[in-house]
Backbone as CSV, one residue per row, in Angstrom:
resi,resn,N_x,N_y,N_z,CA_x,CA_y,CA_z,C_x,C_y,C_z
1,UNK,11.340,11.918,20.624,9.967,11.650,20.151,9.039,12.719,20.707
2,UNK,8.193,13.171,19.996,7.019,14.242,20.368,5.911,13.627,20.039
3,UNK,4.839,14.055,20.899,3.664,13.126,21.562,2.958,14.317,21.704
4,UNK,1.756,14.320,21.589,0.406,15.086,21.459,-0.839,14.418,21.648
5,UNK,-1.747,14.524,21.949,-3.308,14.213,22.014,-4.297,15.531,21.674
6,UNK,-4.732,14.887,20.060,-5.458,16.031,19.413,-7.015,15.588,19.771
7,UNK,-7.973,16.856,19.551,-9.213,16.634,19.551,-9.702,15.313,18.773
8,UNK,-9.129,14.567,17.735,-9.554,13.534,16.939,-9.696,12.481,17.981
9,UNK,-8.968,12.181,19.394,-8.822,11.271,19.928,-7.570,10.024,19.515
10,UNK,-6.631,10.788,19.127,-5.491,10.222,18.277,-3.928,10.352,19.292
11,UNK,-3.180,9.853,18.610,-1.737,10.371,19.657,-1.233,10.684,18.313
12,UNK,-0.467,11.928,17.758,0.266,11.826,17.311,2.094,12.207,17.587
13,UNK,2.441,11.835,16.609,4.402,11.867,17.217,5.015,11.683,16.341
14,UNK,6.186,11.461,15.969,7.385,12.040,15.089,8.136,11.265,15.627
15,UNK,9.068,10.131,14.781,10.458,10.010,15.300,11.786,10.126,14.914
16,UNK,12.702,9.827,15.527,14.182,10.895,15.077,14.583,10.121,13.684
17,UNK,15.456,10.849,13.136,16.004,10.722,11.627,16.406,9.529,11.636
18,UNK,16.238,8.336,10.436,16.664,7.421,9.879,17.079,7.336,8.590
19,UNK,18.081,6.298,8.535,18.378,6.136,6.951,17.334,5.999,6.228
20,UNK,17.271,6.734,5.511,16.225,7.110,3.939,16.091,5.378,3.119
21,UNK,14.996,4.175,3.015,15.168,3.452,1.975,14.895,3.741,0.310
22,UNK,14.816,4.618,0.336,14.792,5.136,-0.933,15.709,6.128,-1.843
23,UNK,16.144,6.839,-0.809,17.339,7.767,-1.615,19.173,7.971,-1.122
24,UNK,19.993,6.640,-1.130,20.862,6.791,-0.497,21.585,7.958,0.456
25,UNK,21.804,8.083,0.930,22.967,9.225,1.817,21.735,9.772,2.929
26,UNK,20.592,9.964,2.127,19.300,10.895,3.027,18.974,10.434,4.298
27,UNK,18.454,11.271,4.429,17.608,10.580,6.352,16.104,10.931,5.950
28,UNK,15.555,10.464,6.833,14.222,10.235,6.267,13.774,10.350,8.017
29,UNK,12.267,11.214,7.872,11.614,11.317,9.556,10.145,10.919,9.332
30,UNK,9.528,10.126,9.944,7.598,10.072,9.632,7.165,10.088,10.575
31,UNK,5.805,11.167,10.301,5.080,11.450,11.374,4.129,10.888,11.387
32,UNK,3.936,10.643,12.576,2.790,9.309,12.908,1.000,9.922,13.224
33,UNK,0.168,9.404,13.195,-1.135,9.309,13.825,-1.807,8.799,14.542
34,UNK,-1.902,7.732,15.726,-2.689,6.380,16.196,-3.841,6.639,16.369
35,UNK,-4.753,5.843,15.486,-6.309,6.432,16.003,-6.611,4.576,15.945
36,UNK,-7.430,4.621,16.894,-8.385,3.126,17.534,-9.154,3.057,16.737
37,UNK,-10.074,3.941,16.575,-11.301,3.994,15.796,-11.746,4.708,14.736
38,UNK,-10.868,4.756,13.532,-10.989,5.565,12.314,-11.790,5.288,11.752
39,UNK,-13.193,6.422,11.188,-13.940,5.649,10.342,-13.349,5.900,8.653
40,UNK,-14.427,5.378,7.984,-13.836,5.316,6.745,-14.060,6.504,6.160
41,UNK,-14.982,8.007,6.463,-14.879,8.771,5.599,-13.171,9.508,6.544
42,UNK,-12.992,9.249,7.821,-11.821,9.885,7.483,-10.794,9.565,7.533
43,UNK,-10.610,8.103,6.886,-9.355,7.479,6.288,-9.396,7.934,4.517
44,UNK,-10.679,8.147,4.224,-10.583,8.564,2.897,-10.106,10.370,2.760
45,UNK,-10.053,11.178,3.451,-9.760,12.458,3.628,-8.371,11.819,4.065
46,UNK,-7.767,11.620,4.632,-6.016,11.353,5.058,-5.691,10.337,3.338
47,UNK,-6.257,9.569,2.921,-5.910,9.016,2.308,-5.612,9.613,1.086
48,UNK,-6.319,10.592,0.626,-6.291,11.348,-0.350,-5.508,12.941,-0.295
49,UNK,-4.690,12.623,1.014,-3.683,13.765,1.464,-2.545,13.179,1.605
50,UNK,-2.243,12.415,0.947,-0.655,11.473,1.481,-0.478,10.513,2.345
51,UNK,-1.529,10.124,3.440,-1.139,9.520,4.306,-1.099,7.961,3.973
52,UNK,-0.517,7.626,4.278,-0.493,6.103,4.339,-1.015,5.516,5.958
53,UNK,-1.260,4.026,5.927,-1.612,3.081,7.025,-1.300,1.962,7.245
54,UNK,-0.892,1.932,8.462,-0.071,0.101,8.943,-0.782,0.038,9.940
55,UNK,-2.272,-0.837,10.330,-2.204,-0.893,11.731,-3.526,-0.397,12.039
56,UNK,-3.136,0.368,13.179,-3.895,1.911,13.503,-3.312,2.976,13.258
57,UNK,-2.022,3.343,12.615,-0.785,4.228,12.284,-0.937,4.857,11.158
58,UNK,-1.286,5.766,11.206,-1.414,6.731,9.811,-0.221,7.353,9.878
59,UNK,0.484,7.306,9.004,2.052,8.385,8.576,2.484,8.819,6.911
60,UNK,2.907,9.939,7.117,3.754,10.750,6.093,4.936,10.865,6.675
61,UNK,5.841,11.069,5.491,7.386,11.765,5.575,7.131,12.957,6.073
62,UNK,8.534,13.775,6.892,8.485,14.967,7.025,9.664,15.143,7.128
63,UNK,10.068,15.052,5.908,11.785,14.816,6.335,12.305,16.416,5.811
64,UNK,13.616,16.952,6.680,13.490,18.217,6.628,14.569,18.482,5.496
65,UNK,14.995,17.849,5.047,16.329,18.648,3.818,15.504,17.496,2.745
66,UNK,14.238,17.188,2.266,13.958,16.107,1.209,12.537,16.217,1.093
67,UNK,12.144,16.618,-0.221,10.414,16.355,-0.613,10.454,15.692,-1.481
68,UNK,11.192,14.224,-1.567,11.317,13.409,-2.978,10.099,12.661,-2.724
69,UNK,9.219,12.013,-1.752,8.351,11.581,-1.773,7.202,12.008,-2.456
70,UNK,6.344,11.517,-3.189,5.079,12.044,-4.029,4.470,11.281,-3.681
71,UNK,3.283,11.414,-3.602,1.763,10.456,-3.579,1.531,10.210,-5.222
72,UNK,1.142,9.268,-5.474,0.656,8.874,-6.817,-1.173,7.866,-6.453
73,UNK,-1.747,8.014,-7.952,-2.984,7.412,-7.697,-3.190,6.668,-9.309
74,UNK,-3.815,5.956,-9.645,-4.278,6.190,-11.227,-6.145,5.726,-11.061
75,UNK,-5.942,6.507,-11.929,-7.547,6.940,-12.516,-8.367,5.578,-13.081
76,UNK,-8.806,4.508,-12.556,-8.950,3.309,-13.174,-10.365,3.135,-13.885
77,UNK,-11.130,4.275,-13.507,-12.320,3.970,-14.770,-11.655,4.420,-16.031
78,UNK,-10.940,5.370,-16.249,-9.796,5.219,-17.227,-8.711,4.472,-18.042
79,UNK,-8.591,3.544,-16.887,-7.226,2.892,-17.503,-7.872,1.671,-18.204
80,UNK,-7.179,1.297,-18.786,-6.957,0.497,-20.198,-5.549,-0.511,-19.953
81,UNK,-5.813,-1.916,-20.120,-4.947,-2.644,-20.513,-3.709,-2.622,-21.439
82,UNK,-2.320,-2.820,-20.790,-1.302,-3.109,-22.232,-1.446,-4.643,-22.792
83,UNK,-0.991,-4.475,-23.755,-0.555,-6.401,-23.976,0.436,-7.212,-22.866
84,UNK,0.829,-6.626,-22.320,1.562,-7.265,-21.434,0.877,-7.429,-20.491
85,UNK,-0.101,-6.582,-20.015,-1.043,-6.984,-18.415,-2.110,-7.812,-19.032
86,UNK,-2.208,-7.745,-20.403,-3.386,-8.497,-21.134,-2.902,-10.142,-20.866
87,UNK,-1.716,-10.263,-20.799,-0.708,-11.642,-20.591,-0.754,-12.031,-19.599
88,UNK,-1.035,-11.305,-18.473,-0.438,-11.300,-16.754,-1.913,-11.953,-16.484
89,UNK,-3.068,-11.172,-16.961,-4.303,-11.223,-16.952,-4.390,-13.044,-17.233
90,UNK,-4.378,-13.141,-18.127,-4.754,-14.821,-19.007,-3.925,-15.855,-18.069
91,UNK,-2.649,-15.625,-18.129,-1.871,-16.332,-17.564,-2.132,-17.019,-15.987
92,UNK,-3.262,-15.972,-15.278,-3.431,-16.059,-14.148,-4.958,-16.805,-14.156
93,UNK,-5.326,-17.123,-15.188,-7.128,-17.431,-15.511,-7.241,-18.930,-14.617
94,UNK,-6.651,-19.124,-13.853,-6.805,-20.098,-12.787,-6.630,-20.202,-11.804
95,UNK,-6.401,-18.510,-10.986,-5.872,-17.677,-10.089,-7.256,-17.795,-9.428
96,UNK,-7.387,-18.198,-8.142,-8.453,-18.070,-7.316,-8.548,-16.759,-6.535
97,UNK,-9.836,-16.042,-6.380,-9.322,-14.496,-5.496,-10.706,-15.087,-4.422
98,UNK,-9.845,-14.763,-3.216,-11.272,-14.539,-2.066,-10.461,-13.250,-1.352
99,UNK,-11.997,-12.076,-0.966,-12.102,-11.074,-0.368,-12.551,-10.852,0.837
100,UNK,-11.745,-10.682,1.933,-12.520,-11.100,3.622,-11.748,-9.741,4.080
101,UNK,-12.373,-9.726,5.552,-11.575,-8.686,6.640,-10.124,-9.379,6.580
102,UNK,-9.265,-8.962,7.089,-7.911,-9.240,7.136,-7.867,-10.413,8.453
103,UNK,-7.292,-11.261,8.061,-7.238,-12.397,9.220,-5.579,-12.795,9.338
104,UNK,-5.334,-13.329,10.693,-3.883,-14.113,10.910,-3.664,-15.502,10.978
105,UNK,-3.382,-16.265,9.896,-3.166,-17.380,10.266,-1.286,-17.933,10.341
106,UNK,-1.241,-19.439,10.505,0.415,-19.510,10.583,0.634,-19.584,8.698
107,UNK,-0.246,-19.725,7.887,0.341,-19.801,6.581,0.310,-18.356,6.156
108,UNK,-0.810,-17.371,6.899,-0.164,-15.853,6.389,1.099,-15.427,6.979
109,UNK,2.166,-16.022,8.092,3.184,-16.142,8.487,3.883,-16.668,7.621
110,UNK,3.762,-17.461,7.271,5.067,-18.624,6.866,5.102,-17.566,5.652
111,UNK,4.459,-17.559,4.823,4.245,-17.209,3.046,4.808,-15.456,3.691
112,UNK,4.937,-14.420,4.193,4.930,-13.215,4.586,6.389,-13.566,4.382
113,UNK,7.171,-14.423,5.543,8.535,-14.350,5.781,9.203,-14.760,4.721
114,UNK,8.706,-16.196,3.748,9.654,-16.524,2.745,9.840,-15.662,1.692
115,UNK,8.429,-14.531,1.711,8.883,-13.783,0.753,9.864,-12.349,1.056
116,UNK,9.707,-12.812,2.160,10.828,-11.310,2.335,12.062,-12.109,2.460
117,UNK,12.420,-13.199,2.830,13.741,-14.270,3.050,13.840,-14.384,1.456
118,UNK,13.251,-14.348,0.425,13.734,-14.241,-0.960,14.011,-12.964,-1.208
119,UNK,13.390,-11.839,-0.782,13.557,-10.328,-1.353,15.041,-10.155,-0.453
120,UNK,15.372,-10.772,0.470,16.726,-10.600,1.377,17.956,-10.987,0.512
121,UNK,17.552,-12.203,-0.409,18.668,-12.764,-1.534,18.498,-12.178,-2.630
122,UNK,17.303,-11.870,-3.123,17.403,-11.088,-4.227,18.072,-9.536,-4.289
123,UNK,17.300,-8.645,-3.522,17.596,-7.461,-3.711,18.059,-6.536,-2.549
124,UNK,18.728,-7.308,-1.623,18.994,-6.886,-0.344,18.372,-6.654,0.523
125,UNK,17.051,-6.338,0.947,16.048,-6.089,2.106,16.687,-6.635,3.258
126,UNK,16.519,-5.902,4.032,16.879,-6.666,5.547,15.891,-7.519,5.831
127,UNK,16.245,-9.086,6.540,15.304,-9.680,6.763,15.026,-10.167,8.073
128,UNK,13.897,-9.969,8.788,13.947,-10.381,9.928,12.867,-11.322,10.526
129,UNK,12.571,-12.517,10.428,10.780,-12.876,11.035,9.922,-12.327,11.745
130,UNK,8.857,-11.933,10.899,7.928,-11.338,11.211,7.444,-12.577,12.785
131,UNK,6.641,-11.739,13.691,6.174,-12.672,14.456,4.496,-12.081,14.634
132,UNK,3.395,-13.287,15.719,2.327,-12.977,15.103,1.583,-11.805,15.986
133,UNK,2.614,-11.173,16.997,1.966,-9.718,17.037,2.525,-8.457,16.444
134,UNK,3.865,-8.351,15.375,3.742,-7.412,14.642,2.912,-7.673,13.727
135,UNK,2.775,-9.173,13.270,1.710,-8.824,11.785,0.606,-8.717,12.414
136,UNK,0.127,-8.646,13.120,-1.681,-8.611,13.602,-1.400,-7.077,13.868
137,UNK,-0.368,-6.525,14.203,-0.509,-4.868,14.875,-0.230,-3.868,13.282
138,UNK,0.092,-4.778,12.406,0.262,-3.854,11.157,-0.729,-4.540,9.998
139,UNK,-1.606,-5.258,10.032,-2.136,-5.524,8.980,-3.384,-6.243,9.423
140,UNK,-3.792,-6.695,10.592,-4.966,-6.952,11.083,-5.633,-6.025,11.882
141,UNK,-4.990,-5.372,13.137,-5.865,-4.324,13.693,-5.803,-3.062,13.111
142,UNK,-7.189,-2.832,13.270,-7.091,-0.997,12.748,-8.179,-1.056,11.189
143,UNK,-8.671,-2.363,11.281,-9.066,-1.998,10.151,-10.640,-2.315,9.737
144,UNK,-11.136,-2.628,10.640,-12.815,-1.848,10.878,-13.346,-2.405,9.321
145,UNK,-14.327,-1.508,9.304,-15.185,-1.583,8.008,-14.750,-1.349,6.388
146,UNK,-13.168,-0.933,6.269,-12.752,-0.122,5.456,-11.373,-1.550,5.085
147,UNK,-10.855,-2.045,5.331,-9.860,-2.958,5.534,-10.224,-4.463,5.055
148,UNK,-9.159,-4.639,4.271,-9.837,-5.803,3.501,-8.348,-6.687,2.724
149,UNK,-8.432,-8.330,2.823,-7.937,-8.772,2.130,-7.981,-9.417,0.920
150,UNK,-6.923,-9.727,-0.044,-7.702,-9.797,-1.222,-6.321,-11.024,-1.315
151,UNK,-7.244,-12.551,-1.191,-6.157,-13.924,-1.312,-6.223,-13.951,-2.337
152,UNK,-5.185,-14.870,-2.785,-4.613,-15.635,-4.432,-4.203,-16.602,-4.060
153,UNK,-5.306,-17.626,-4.458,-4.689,-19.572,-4.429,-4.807,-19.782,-6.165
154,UNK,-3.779,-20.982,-6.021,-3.275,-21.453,-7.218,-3.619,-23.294,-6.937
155,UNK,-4.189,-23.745,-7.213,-4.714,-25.111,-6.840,-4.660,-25.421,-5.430
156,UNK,-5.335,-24.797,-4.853,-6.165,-24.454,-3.445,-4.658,-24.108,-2.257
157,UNK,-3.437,-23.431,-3.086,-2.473,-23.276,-2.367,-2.511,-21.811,-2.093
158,UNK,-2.126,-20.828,-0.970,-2.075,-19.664,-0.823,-1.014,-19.174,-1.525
159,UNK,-0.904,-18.102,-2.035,0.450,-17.950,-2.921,0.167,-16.067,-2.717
160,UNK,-0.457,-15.463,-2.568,-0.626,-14.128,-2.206,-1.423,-13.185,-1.737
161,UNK,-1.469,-12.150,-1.009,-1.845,-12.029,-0.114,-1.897,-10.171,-0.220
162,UNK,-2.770,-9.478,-0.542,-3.072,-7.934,-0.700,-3.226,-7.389,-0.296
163,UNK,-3.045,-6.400,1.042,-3.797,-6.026,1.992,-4.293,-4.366,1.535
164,UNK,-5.557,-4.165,1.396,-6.248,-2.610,1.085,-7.003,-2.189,1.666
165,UNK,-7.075,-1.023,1.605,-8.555,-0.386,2.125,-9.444,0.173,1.215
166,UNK,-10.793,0.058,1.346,-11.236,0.578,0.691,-12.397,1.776,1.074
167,UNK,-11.631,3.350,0.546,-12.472,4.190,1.054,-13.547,4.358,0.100
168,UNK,-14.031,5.718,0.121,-15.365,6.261,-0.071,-14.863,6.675,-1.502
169,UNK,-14.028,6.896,-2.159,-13.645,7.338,-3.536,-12.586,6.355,-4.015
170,UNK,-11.831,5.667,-3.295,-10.776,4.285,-3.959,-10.653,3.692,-3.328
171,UNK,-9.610,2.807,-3.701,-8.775,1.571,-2.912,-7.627,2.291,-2.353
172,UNK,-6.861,2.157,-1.779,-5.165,2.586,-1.140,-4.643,1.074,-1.237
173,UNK,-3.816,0.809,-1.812,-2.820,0.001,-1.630,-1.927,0.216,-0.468
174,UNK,-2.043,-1.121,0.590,-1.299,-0.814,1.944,0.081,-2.125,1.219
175,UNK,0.102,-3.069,0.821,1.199,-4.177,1.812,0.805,-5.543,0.479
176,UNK,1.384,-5.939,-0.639,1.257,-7.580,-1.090,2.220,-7.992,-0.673
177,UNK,2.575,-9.146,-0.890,3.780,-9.844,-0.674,3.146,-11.631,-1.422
178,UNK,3.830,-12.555,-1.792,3.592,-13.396,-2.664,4.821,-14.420,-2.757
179,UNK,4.123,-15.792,-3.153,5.273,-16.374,-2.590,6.299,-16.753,-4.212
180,UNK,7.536,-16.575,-3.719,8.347,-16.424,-4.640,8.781,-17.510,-5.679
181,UNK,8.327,-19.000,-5.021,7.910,-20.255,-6.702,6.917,-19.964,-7.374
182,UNK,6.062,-18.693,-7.024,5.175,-18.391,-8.197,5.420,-17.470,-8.971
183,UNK,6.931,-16.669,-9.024,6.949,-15.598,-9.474,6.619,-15.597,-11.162
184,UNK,6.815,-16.259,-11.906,6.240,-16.435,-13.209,5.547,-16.117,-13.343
185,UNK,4.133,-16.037,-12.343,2.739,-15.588,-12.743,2.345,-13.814,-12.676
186,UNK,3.576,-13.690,-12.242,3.076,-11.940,-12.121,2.692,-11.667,-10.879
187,UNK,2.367,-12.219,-9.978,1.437,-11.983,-9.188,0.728,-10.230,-8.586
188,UNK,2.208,-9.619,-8.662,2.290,-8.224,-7.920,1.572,-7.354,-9.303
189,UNK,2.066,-7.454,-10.519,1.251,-7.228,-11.107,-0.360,-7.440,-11.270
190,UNK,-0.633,-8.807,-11.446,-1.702,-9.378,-11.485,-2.691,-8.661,-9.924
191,UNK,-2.240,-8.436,-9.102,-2.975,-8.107,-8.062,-3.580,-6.396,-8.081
192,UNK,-2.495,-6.081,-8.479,-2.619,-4.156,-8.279,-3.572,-4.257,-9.953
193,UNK,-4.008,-5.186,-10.878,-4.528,-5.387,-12.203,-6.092,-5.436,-11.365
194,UNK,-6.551,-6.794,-10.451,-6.934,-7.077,-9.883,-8.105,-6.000,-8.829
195,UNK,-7.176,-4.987,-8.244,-7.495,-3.916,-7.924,-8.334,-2.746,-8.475
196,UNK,-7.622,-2.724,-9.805,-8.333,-1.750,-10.679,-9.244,-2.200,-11.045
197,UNK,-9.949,-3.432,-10.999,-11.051,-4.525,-11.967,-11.779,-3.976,-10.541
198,UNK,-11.322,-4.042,-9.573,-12.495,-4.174,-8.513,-12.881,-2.635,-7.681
199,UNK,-11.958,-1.902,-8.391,-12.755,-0.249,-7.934,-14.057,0.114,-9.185
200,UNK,-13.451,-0.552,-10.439,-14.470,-0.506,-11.513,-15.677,-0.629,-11.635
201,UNK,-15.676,-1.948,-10.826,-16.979,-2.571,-10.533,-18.000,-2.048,-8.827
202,UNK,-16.754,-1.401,-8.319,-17.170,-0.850,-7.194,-17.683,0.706,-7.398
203,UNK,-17.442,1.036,-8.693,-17.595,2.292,-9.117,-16.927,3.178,-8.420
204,UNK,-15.492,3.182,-7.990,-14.572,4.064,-7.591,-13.485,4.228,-8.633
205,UNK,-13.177,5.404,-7.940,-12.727,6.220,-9.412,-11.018,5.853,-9.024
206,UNK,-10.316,6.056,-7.898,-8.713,6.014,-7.354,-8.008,4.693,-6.950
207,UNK,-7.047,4.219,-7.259,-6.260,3.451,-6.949,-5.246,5.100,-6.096
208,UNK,-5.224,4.189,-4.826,-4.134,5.163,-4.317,-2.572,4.519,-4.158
209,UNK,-1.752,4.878,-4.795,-0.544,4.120,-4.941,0.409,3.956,-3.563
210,UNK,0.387,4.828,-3.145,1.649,4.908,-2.237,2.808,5.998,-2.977
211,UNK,4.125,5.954,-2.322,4.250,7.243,-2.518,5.294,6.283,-4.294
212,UNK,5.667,7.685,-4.562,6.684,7.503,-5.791,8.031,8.696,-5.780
213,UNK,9.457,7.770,-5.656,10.351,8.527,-5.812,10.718,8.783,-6.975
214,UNK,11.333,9.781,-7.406,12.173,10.024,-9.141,13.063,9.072,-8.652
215,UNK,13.965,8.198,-9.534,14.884,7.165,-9.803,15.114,6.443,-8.892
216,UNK,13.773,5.942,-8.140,14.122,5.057,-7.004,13.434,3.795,-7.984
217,UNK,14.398,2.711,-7.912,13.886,1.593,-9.000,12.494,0.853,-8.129
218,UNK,12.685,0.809,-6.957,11.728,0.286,-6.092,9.851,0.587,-6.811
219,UNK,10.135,1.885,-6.823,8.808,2.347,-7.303,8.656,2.723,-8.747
220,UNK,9.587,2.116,-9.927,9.524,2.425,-11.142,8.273,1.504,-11.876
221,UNK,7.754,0.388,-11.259,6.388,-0.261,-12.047,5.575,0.425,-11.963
222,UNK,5.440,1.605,-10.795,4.401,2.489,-10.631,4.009,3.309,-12.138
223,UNK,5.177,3.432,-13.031,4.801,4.014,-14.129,3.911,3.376,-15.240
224,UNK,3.687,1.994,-14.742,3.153,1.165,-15.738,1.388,1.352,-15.464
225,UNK,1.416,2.286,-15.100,0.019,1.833,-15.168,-1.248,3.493,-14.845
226,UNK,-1.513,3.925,-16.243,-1.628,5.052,-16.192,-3.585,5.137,-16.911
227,UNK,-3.965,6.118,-16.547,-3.570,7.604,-16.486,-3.522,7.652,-14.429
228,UNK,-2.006,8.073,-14.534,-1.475,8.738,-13.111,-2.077,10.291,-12.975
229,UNK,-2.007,10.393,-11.187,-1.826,11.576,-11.418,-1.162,11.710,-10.188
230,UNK,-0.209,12.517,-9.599,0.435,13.126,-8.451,0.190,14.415,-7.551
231,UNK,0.565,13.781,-6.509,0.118,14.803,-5.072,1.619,15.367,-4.616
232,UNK,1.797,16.665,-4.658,2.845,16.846,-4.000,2.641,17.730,-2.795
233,UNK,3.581,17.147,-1.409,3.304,17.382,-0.174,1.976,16.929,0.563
234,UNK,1.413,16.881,1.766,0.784,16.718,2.468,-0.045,17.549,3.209
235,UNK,-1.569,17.938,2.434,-1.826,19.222,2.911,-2.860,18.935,4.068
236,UNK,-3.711,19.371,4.745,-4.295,19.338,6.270,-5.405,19.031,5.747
237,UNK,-6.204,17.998,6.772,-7.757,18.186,6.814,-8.462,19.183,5.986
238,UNK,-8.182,20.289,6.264,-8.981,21.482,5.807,-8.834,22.080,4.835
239,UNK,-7.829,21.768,4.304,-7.318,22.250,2.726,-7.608,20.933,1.847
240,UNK,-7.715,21.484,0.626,-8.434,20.458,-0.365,-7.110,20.023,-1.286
241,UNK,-6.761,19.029,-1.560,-5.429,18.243,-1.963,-5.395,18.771,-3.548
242,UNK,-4.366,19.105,-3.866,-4.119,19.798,-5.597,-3.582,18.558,-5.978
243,UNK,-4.290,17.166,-6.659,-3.939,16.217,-7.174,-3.812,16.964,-9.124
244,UNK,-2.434,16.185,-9.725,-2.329,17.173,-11.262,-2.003,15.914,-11.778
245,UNK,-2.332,15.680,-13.065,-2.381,14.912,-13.836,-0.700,14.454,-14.216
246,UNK,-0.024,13.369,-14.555,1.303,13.275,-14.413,1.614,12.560,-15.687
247,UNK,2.066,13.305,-16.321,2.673,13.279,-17.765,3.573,12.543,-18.016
């Protein structure tokens, strides 16, 4: 592990090669950031350079034989409904949304684990119980003025759970998860739908996706929902990000 303390007041570090979840055989390395006190214009400058956030943890890939990772965003004063999200949309017209700072309770526990204890039977995920200081260290602290949850009750039951930020030009999608007797309703859809309704009205222009592999099925809904555009690599503070429209 390599450890630094930059002028930002940050630690950053690197740790050793792991199995890749996205591209079998690969190894995969991410370099980290910890900052206490990020404000929001410069989570929106990292955000709009690749970085992602868990926490106080800002990280990118830096993996050295692999640049399959891409940043993706879509343009949502742009985007336009299919008939099918037009469905997801209606279907959900009794979908309750409340918007708060990110909070921990034992039902954002319980509902977190069953849905990964279903994604463990469904599609293999490793599953392990979350407990309530990793989820408070990855989805409650760190998130200041910019950090925000976005609930989904279904007759006053919690059923999902969004976690975003919202900078100075979009949203970033960090983390949903949803509980899996509701899967009928779309929810994961319905939420990232949800998202785009509320940069609209916020008058922001980016949904920031997270990253996107070529033929990783994990991230193939990412195509549903366009006009995209893609970031390739991770360029510095000081250089201005070549986001290109993605065909």
């Amino acid at each position: 592990m390599n450890i630094e303390q930059n002028s930002e007041h940050s630690i950053d570090f690197c740790m050793l090669d792991y199995p890749c979840s996205y591209l079998p055989g690969e190894k995969t390395r991410m370099y980290y950031r910890y900052m206490r006190n990020a404000s929001r214009s410069l989570v929106t400058k990292l955000v709009a350079r690749g970085w992602r956030r868990f926490g106080c943890y800002f990280f990118h890939p830096i993996c050295a034989a692999c640049n399959g990772c891409k940043s993706l965003r879509i343009d949502a004063q742009s985007f336009l409904l299919t008939k099918s999200q037009k469905r997801t949309v209606k279907k959900n017209r009794d979908t309750l949304i409340h918007i708060r700072k990110p909070g921990m309770t034992q039902e954002h526990l319980d509902l977190y684990n069953r849905y990964h204890k279903h994604k463990s039977e469904t599609a293999g995920w490793n599953y392990t119980p979350i407990n309530p200081q990793l989820y408070y260290e990855n989805f409650v602290d760190g998130t200041h003025d910019f950090g925000k949850e976005v609930l989904y009750f279904i007759d006053d039951k919690l059923v999902g759970v969004d976690l975003i930020d919202i900078t100075e030009d979009g949203i970033s999608s960090i983390y949903f998860y949803y509980d899996p007797d509701y899967s009928k309703q779309s929810l994961g859809t319905y939420s990232l739908l949800m998202q785009i309704e509320l940069a609209k009205r916020m008058n922001l222009r980016w949904i920031y996706l997270g990253y996107w592999v070529e033929g990783c099925r994990s991230f193939a809904y990412k195509m549903n929902y366009k006009p995209l555009e893609i970031l390739d690599g991770f360029p510095p503070l000081e250089s201005e990000p070549e986001w290109k429209p993605l065909r």
